[in-house]
VOGU-3710 file (C-alpha; in Angstrom, 3 decimals, decimal comma):
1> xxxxxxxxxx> -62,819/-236,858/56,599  -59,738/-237,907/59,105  -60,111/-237,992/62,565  -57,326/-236,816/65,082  -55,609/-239,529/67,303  -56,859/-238,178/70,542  -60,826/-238,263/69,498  -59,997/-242,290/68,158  -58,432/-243,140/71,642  -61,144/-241,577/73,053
11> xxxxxxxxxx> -63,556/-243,628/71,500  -62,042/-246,535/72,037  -61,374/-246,155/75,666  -65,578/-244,984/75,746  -66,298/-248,456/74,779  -63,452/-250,623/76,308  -62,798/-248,647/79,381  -60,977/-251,193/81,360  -58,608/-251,925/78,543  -54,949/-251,000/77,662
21> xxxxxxxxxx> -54,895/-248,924/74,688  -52,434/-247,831/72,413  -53,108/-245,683/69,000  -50,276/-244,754/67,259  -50,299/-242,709/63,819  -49,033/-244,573/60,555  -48,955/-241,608/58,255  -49,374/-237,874/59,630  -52,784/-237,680/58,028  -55,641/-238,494/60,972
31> xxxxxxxxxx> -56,180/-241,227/58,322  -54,098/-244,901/59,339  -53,543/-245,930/62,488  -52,106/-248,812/64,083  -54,552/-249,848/67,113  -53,931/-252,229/69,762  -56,200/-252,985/72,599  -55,819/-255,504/75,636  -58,414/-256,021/77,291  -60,208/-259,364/79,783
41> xxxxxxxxxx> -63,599/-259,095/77,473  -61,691/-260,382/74,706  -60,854/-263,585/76,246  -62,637/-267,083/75,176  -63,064/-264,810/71,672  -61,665/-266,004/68,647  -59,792/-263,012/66,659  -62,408/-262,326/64,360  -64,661/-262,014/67,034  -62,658/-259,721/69,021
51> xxxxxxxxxx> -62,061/-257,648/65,969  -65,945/-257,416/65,016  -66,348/-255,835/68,593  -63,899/-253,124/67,967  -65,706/-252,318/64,235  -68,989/-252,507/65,976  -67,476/-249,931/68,430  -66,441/-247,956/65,570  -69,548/-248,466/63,203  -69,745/-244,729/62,939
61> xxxxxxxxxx> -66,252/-243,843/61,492  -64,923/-246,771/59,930  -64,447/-246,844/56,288  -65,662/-242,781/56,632  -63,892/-240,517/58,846  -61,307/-243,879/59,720  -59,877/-244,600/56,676  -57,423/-247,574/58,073  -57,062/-249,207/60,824  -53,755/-251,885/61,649
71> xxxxxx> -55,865/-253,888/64,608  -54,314/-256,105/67,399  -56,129/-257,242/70,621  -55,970/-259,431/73,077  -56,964/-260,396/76,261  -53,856/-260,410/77,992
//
């Protein structure tokens, strides 16, 4: 089950809503996305950390509706 780019983004920005946030389609399927998110909560965080907090965010869709997901974040 895909899920459109607009309903992601809006996810995202629900549970990082200070951060900069860019989703951008890989494939015209609601399906891949490339996801990159910048935001001061992240910092002190090791990568894999930061990541886990963006699947834990997601819990719901991933590996469901979110079929994959190209991640970058950062805290600046």
């Amino acid at each position: 089950m895909p899920i459109a780019q607009n309903k992601l983004e809006q996810l995202l920005r629900e549970n990082f809503p200070d951060a900069q946030i860019a989703v951008t389609a890989l494939v015209a399927d609601d399906n891949h996305y490339s996801v990159k998110i910048i935001d001061k909560i992240f910092a002190g965080k090791t990568r894999v950390e930061q990541h886990k907090m963006v699947n834990s965010a997601l819990k719901e869709i991933l590996g469901d509706v979110l079929h994959a997901m190209q991640l970058s974040t950062s805290a600046n």
